[in-house]
N, C-alpha and C positions, 0 to 999 in steps of 0.2 A: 504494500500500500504506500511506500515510501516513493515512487515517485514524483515530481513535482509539478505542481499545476497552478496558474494564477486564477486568479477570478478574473480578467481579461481574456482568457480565453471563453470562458460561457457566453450563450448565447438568451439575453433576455428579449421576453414579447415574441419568442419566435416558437412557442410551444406545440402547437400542430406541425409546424414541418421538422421538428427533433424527433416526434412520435413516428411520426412519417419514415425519415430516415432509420428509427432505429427497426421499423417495420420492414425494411427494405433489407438492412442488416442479417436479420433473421429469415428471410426468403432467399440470400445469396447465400446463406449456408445450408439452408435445405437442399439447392442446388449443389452445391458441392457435395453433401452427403451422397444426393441420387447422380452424380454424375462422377462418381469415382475418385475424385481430387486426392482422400486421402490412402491412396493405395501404397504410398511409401512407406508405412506404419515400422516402427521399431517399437521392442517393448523395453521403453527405459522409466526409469524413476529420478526424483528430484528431492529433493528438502529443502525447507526452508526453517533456520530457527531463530525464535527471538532471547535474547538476554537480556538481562539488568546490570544495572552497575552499583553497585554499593563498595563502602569503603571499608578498613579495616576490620571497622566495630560492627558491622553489618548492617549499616544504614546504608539507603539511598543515596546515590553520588549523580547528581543532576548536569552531568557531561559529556553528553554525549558528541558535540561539536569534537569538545578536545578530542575526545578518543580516537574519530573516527580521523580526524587529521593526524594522530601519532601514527595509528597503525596504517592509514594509507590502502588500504586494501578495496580493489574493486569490487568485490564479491560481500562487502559490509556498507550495512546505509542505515538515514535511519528510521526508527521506530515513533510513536505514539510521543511518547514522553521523553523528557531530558532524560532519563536515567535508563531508556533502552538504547536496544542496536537490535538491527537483524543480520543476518546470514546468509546468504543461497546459494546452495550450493550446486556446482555444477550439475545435467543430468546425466545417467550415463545407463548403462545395459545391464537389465537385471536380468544376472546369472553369474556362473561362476563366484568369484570372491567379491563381489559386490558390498556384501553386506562389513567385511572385513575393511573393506578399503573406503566407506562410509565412514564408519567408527576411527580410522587412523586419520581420512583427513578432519573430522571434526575433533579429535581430541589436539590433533597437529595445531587446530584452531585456536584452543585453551590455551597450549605452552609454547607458541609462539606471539601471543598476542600478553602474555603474561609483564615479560620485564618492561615493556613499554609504557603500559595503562599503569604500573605499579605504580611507577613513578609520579603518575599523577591523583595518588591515592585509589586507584579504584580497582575492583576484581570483579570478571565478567563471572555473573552467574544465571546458571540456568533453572529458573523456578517456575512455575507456574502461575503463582501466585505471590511477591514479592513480601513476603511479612512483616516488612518494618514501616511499611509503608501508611504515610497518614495523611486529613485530609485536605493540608495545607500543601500538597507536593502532587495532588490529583485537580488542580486547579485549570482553568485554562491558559494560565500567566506560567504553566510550566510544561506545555506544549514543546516539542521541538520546533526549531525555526527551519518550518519546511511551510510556504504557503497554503498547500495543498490542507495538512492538519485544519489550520485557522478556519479556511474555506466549509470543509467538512464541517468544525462545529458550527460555523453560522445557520448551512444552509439545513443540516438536522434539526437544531433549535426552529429554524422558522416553520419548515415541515411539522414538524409536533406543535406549535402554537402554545405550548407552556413545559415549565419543567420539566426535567427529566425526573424519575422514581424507581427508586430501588428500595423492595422489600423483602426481603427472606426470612422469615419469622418461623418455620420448621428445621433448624440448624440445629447444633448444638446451643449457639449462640444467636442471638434474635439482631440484625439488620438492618437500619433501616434509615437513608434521608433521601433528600431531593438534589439536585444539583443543574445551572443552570444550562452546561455542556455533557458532552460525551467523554471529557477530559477523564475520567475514573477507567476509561475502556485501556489507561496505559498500563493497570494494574495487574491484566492479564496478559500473560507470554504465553507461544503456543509452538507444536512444533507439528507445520505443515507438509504432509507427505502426497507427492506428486505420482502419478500412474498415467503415463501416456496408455491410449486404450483405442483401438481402430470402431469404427462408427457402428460396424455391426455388430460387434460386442460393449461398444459403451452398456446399456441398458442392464447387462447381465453382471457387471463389475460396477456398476452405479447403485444398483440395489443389493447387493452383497454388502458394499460400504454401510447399505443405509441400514443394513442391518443386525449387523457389528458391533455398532457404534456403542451402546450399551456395554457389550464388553471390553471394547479398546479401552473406553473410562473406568471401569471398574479395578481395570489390571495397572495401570497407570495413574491413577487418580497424583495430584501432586498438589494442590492450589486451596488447603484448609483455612486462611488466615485473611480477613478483608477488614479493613479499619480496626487491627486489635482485638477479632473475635473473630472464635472458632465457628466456621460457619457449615458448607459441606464440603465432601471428602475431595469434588472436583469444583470448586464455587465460580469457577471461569464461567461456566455453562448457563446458570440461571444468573448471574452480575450479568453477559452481555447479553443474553437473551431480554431482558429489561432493560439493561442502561440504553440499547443500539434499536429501540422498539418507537420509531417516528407516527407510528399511529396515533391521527386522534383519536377522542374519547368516541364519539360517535364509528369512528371506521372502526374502532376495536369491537366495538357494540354490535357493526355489523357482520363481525367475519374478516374484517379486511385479516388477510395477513401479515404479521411481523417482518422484518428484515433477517433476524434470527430465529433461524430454526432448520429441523431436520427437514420438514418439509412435510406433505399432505397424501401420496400417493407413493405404490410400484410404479413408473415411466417403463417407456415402450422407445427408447431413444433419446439424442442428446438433445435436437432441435426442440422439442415440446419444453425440455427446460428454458431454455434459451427466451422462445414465446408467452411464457409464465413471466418470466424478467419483466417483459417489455409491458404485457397486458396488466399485471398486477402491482408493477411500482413505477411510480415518477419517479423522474429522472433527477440525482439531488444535482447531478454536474450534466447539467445539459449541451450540448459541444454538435458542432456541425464541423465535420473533417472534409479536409479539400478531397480526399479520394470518391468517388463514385465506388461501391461497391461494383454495380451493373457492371458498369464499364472498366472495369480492374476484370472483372468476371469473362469480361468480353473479346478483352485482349492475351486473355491467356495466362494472367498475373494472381496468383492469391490475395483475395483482398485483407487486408489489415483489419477492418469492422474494428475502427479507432473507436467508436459512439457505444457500442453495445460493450463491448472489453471493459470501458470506463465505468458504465451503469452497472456493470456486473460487480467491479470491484466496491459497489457500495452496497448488495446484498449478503449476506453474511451465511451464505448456506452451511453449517456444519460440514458436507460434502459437496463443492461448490463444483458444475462444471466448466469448464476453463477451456477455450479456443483460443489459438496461438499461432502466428505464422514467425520460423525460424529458416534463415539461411532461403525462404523464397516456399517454404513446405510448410503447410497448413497440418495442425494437429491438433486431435482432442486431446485434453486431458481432466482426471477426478482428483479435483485436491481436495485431500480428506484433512479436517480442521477440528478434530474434537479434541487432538492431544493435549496438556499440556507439555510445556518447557521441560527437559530435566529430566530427573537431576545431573547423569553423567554421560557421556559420549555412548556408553556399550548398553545403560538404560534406554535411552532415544534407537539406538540402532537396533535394541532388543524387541520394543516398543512397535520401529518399523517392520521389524522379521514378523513379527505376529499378525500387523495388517496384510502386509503381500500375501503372507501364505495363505490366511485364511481367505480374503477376498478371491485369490482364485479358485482356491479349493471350493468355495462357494457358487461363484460362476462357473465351475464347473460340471455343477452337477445337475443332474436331470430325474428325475423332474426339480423345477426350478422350486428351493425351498422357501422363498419367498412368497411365494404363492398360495402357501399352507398358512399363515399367518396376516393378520389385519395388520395394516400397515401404521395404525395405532399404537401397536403393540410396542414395534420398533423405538419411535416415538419414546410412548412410557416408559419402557426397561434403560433410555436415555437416561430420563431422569433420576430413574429410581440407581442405577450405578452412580450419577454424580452425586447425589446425596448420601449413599452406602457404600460405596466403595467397594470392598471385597465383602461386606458383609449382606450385601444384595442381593436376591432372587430374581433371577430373568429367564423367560420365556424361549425355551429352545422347542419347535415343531410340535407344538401342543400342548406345553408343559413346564409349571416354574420347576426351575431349578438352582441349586445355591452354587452362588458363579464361581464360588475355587474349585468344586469337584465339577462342576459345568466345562470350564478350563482346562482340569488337570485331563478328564476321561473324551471331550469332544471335541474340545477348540484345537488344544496344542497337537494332539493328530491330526487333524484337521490341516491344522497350519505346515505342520511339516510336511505334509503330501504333495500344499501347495506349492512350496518353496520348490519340492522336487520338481513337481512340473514345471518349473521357471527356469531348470538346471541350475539353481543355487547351489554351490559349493556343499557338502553332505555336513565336512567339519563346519563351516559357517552356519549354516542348519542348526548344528546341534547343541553350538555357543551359545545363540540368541536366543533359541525358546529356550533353553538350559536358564537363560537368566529369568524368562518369564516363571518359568515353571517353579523356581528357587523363592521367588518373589511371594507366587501365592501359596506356595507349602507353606511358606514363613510367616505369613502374612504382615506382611512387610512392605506396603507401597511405600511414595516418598512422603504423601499425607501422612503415613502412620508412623512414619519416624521421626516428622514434624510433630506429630502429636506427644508420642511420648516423650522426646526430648524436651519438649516445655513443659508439661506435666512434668516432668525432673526436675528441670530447672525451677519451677514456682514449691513445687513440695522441698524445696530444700535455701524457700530462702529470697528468692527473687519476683518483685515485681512483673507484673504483668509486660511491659515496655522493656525494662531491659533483659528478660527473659527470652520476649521473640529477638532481642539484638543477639545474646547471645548463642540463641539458638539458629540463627541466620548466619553467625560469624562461624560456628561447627557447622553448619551446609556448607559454607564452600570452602572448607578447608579439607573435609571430606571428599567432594566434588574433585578437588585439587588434586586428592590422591588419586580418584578413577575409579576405585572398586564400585559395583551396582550397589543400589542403595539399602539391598535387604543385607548387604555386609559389615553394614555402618553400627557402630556399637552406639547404644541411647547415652549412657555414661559415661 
């Protein structure tokens, strides 16, 4: 989302002929779909992750200007707030040692970017949910200076016509204010996993994602702590699904839909998403690009579809799908968005072995198991993982079941089969669910060791405040070392 946009570029009073175009948008892709364009298909994957900065003591270090000028790295930009950065990483071919040589160049990411940022008090960590964080640092006056940000809160605020409201009041800990911006949205880091996917199997690896998602959150959960209280096990999930919710009162009343969410239905293809975009949200950055689709389409050229790309990046699908032209090649791809951050290089790589495998494994089968179940369901068992964590019940082909033995007996086979199918490396294979599978024997995500490290920390003595400081300062010192996070001692 970091890249940059003025408000000089929008187009105001011109509101039917942006609909217009972005309607055009989505007809020259359906064309391309039905006329073969993307027959180049490779199956590769991507990442994208975001970090915090905090210093020493484990607070928030609101620098991300500096940083990103120290380290100089093309492939770092930034984020939400002063105090992130993101990541992208290159994409490349899932198979063979993929997954091994993800986890080396993201750790290569930590300890090469380490002596640089030190020096200016700050250490990159990867969390989900930043715990030191409070609500004078979630403001809009501490925004990163990217116009694009600024832009976003205004044109959200004027969309919504009043406050924004965040209430979670079934946590452990009860939640709850107003805020005039979207600025709070910097509090959650996320770790975005990219799936190039050819047109005629989109649909079948689109609804595997959307059906997952319950579990990805449960095994990963990371993000317990918002304004100083313990809220849920994944709290990213219901903070942006309300904080990033532009509906008025009345559209909410009638159904309109959110900007955040899983979504309403199984899809039958990519374009019908696409179409939903366009029919069900205004456009917060409305843009008229000098390219003609048509005539891009006409001459032989893939077209860019600058207009709908833009509108898309201000829907927040949990699995969002993503059209892309690279090197002159038009591609789909499924970025699946419900992870959080963190905690360590071989967590995030462990994290992604469990989506690939399973999403194919999933799409692979027949009959389609999606189909056995309401798409509701999906949906729910979302929720009920970011709240529960590993101690959730979710809905496998008929039936709850408690998601670490759901996991240990259906998923992680599952997931290894897929991996097979990918021709993933056997030992890479065996590393990464090996982490997963470690994770929920233990029950040990990185929420639970957030948890009971403060729980230590307060039963022996410490405030609430400098308890998350020092329990933020043991995360990334532990992070530093590298081992998964269920190897992390509380004490």
């Amino acid at each position: 989302m970091g890249d940059r946009l003025e408000a000089s570029a929008l187009v105001a009073g011109h509101g039917d002929e942006v609909r217009a175009r972005l309607q055009r948008c989505v007809a020259a892709l359906q064309r391309m779909v039905d006329g073969g364009w993307f027959a180049g298909h490779e199956d590769t994957v991507g990442m994208e992750v975001e970090f915090d900065l905090v210093d020493p003591l484990g607070r928030p270090r609101l620098i991300n200007d500096a940083v990103l000028a120290r380290l100089g790295r093309a492939d770092m930009q930034h984020e939400l707030g002063q105090f992130n950065i993101e990541l992208n990483m290159d994409p490349r071919r899932l198979q063979g040692r993929v997954l091994h040589e993800l986890e080396r160049d993201l750790a290569d990411v930590f300890d090469t970017s380490r002596a640089g940022i030190e020096r200016l008090g700050a250490r990159l960590v990867a969390v989900g949910m930043l715990p030191t964080l409070s609500a004078e640092q979630l403001t809009v006056e501490r925004i990163s200076d990217n116009p694009r940000y600024a832009l976003l809160c205004r044109r959200m605020r004027a969309a919504r016509h009043r406050p924004f409201r965040v209430r979670i009041l079934d946590g452990c800990e009860p939640v709850e204010f107003t805020t005039d911006s979207v600025a709070p949205e910097a509090a959650a880091t996320s770790l975005q996993l990219h799936l190039r996917v050819p047109p005629e199997r989109f649909a079948a690896y689109y609804n595997a994602a959307q059906m997952i998602a319950g579990a990805q959150v449960a095994v990963a959960a990371n993000s317990p702590y918002l304004l100083a209280r313990q809220v849920w096990q994944e709290t990213r999930i219901t903070l942006l699904e309300q904080l990033l919710d532009t509906r008025r009162r009345r559209e909410a009343r009638a159904g309109a839909p959110a900007r955040v969410r899983l979504g309403d239905r199984w899809v039958d293809g990519p374009v019908e998403l696409f179409d939903d975009l366009v029919r069900l949200f205004p456009p917060l950055f409305p843009t008229l690009d000098a390219e003609d689709p048509d005539a891009a389409l006409q001459a032989g050229c893939a077209p860019g579809l600058g207009e709908l790309r833009l509108h898309n990046g201000t829907v927040w699908r949990w699995n969002r799908p993503v059209y892309d032209v690279q090197h002159g090649c038009p591609q789909l791809r499924i970025e699946n968005r419900v992870l959080p951050s963190g905690p360590t290089a071989v967590d995030m790589v462990a994290n992604a072995a469990f989506y690939y495998g399973l999403v194919r494994a999933i799409a692979d089968s027949d009959p389609a198991p999606w189909r056995r179940i309401p798409f509701a369901v999906a949906e729910r068992d979302l929720h009920r993982a970011a709240r529960a964590g590993l101690a959730a019940q979710l809905c496998w082909l008929g039936g709850d079941h408690p998601i670490d033995r759901l996991t240990r007996e259906v998923l992680l086979p599952a997931a290894a089969a897929g991996l097979n199918a990918w021709g993933v490396a056997a030992d890479d294979r065996d590393r990464y669910l090996g982490v997963i599978e470690a994770r929920v024997r233990c029950g040990r995500t990185g929420t639970v060791w957030q948890t009971e490290t403060l729980r230590y920390l307060e039963e022996h003595g410490l405030q609430r405040i400098p308890a998350l400081r020092e329990m933020t300062r043991r995360y990334a010192e532990h992070a530093r070392a590298g081992a998964p996070v269920h190897e992390w001692p509380v004490r």
